[in-house]
N, C-alpha and C positions, 0 to 999 in steps of 0.2 A: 504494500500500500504506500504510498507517496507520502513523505512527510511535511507537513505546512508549520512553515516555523514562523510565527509570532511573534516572540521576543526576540529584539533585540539584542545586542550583544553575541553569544554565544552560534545563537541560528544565523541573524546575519553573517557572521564571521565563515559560518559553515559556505553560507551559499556564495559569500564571494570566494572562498577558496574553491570551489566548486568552478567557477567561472575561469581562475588562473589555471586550474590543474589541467582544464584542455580546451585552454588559448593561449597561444605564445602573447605577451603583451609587447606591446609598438607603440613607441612613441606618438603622443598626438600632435597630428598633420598642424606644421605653422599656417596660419590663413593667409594665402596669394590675393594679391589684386590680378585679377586677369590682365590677358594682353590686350593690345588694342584689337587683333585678331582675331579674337575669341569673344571680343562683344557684339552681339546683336544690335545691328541699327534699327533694328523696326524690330521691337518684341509683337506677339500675333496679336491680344489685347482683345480676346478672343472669351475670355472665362465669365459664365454668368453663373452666379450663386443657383437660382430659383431654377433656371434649364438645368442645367448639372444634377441637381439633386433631386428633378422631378426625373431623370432619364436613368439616376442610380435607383431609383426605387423602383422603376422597371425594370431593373434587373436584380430587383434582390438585394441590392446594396444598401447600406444605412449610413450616416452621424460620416458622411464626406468633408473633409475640410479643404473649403477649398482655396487652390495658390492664392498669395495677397499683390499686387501688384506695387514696386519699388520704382520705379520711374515716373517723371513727371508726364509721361505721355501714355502712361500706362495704369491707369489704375479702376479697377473696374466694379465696384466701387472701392473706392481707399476706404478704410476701418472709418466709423462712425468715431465722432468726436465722445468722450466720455467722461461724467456715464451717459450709456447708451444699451443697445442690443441690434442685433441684426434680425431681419424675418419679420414676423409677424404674429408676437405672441398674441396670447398667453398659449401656456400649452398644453394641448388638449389630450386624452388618454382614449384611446381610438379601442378600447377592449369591451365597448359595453354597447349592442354584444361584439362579442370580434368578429372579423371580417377580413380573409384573408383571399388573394388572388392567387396565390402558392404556394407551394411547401419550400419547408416548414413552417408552421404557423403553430405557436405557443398560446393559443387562445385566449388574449390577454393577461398571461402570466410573465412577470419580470424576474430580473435577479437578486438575489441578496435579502431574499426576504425569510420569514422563521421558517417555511414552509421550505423552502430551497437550499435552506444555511449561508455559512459563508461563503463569497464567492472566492474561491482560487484562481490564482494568476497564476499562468504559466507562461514565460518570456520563451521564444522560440530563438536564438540568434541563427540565423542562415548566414553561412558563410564558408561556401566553398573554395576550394584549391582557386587561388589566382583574385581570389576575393575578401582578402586579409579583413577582418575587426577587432579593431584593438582591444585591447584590455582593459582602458581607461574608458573609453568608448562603455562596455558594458556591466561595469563594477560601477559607473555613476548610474545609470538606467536602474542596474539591479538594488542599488541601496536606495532609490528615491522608494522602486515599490517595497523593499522593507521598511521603509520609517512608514507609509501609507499603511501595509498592515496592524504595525505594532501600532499605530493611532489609530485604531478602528475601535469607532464608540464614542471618540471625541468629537467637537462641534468646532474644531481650530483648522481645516484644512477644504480645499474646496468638494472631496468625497462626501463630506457632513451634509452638504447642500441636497443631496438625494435622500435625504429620510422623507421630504416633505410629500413625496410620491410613492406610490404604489401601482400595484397591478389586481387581477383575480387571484392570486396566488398570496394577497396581503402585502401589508407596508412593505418597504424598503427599510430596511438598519444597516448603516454602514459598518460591515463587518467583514475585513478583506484576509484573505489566508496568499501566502505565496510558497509556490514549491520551490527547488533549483532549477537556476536557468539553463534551457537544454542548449548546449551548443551543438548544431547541427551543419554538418560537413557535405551534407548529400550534394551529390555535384548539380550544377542546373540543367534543367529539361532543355529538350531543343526549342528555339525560339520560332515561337507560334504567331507572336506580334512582329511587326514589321521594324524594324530599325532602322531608321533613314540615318542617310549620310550625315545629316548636320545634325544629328543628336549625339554623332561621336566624339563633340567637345563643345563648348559653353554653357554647359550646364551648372556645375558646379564650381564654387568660392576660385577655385583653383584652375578655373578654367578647361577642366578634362569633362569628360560627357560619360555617354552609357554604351557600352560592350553588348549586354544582352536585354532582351523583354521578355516577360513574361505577362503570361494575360493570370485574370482572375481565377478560371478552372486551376489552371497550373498551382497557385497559392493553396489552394482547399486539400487537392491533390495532396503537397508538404505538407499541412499541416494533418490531413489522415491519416500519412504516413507516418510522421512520427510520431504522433500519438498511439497508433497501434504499435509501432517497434513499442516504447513505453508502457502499455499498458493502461493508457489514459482511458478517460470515460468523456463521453460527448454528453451534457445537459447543462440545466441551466445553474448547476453549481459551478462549473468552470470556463472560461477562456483563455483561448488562446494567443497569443499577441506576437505575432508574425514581425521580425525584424528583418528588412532586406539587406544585403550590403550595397555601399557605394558601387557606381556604374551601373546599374540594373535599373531598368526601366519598367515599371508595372502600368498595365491597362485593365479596361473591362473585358475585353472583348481580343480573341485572336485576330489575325490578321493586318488590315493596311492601317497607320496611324496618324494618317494625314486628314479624315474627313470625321467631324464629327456628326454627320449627319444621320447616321444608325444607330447613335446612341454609342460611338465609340468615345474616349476620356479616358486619357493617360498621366501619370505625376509627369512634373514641369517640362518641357522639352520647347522645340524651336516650331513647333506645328499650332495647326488651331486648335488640336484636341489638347494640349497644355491646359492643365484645368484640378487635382488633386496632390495634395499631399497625404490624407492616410485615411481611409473608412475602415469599417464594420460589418459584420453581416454574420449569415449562419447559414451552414453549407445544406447539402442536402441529407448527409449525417449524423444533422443535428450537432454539429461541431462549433461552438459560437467563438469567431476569430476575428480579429483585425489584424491589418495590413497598415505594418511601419514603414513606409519606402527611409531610406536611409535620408538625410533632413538634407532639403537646399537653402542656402538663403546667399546671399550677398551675390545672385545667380545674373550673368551678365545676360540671361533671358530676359528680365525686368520682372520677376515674379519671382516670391520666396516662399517656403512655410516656417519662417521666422519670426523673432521679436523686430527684426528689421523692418517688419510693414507699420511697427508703430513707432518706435526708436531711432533715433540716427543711425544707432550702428547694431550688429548684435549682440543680446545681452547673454555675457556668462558666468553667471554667479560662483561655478568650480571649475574656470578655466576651464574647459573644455567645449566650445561652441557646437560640436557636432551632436555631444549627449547633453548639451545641456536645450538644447534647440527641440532635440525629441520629446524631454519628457512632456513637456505642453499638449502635442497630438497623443501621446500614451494617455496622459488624462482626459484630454475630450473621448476619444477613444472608449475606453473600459469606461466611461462615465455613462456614455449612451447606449453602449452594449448593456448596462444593466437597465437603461430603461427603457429601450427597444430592443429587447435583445432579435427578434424576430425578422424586424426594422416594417411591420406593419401595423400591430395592434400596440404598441406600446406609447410611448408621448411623443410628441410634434406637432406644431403649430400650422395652421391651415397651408403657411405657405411647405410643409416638408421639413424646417425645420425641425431639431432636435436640443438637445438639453445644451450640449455644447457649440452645436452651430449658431444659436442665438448670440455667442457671448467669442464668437472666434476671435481672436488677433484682442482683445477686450482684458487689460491684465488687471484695473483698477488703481491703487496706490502702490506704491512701492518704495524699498529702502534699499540703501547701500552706494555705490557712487556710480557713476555712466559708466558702461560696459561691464558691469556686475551688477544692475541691477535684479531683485529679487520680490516675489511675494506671499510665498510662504517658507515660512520655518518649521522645520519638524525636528525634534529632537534635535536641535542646534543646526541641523544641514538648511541650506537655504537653496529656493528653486524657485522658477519663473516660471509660474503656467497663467493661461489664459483663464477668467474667471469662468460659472457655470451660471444656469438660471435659475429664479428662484420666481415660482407662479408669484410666492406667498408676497413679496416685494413686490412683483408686478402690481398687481393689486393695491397693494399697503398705498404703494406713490401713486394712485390711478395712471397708472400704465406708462410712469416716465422714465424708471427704472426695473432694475429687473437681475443683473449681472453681480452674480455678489461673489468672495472667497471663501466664506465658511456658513454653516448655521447660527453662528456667532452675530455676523453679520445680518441676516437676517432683522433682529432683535433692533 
């Protein structure tokens, strides 16, 4: 049986030695300014929140975050001045009765409730031969979601903000368990999606691009697999959280990635379908997972999934911009997996919105100095996530606010 460690100290320690013993650790990557070559003079300027995520939920896909635009000729819309929200609350719980167009459909039932228990995180790190991930990289990832377990219960962190909802299955209690993070070596599938030429560099900080694509089946696929090598269980006590490595480009859809007109949408690249940095969903094995593409920001495409769509620069509270840049989409992420987990009977607001799309790129106050900035502390570690929604504020301010970081806030 899988151990869920809790406490602090002793369990963390376990799982991040668990992460060293089979990952060589690597220096984390100095941040390049691109060359002039490798900039894009016309980023596509192409991404529509409300299209995107009415075309993800036609396919099953849920809690999309989508790219934020970094250029003055590129922003589609720039982050709402705040406080604010995105969409179109308040948000609505679509389970009564449920109503599902396909499988799987959890009949309006959520995660994390008494009925379900705690929810278990299980971090996947993919990282094949020729597809290095650092050690630092995943030792920050892996101890954000240990301090988020061991504070399960409290009202100090933006998890707390989902008590205030429920599903059929009963309230939501923020109570998170995490296993050890599986590092998985499996080499990549052959590439289904199409990779154009100019996505093989200006993608990333550094000016390099993406080697391989994979589409959406392909990710489900990984994440069956290892769960069955493992012995894992598919329900709504666990998720999965699919980390990609750098150069890998993920889509919905196999095939050409130039036309978004099928409803095709790939993370950041030099095309129109340029349009995500990481969703959610639950396969047809009842496997509920999200998909980390590895983080872009400072992207000479003119779009990032950064603190850079709000900030000058981006913000890294432990030195390391790459992990410190994820864990923002990890918590929209597993935030909205536990309240859609299905991503159709669970909550979102008329426009498709979800718990964390109302409040993307949205961090509220913060402390510490420019390029470290932070907004929450757990257990003395400090991290930057974007804030969650809260109906209950919605309401309180007649509909002017809504984006809060804790249940604390709330109050």
């Amino acid at each position: 049986m899988t151990k869920v460690h809790k406490r602090r100290g002793l369990g963390v320690a376990l799982i991040l030695a668990a992460v060293a013993a089979l990952a060589m650790a690597t220096p984390t990557a100095a941040r390049a300014t691109p060359s002039a070559s490798a900039t894009s003079a016309n980023p596509p300027c192409t991404i529509s929140a409300s299209h995107l995520i009415s075309s993800a939920r036609a396919q099953d896909i849920g809690g999309v975050i989508v790219a934020a635009g970094t250029s003055t000729s590129c922003q589609d819309p720039p982050p709402p001045p705040e406080p604010a929200f995105n969409g179109t609350p308040p948000l609505l719980f679509h389970g009564s009765p449920p109503t599902c167009s396909f499988s799987p459909c959890n009949d309006g039932d959520v995660m994390m409730t008494r009925v379900t228990g705690p929810l278990i995180i299980t971090p996947i790190f993919w990282a094949p031969a020729g597809h290095p991930m650092s050690f630092a990289y995943k030792a920050i990832i892996t101890s954000y979601l240990a301090d988020v377990a061991q504070a399960s219960g409290r009202d100090t962190n933006v998890f707390s903000v989902l008590n205030e909802y429920y599903g059929n299955n009963g309230n939501i209690h923020y109570n998170i368990g995490l296993t050890f993070p599986i590092n998985d070596t499996d080499p990549l599938p052959a590439k289904r999606c199409t990779l154009e030429s100019a996505d093989a560099s200006g993608i990333y900080a550094d000016g390099s691009g993406y080697n391989a694509c994979l589409d959406d089946d392909q990710l489900q696929a990984e994440v069956n697999s290892v769960t069955a090598l493992h012995g894992l269980p598919h329900n709504l006590n666990h998720i999965y959280v699919l980390y990609l490595p750098k150069h890998v480009e993920s889509c919905f859809l196999p095939g050409e990635t130039t036309d978004p007109s099928d409803g095709q949408a790939c993370t950041i690249n030099n095309e129109p379908t340029a349009a995500y940095c990481a969703y959610h969903s639950e396969d047809p094995a009842n496997a509920v997972y999200a998909n980390l593409a590895y983080p872009i920001y400072d992207s000479p495409t003119g779009f990032t999934c950064g603190s850079d769509a709000r900030f000058p620069v981006v913000e890294s509270p432990n030195g390391n911009p790459d992990a410190d840049t994820e864990i923002s989409p990890t918590s929209h992420e597993v935030s909205e997996a536990i309240t859609d987990p299905d991503t159709q009977t669970g909550w979102y607001d008329s426009s498709g919105f979800e718990i964390g799309d109302e409040c993307a790129y949205i961090y509220g106050a913060t402390n510490g100095q420019p390029g470290q900035l932070y907004n929450q502390t757990i257990f003395g570690q400090h991290f930057l996530t974007q804030q969650e929604f809260s109906n209950h504020v919605f309401n309180a301010s007649g509909g002017k606010a809504g984006c809060v970081d804790s249940q604390r806030a709330e109050s």
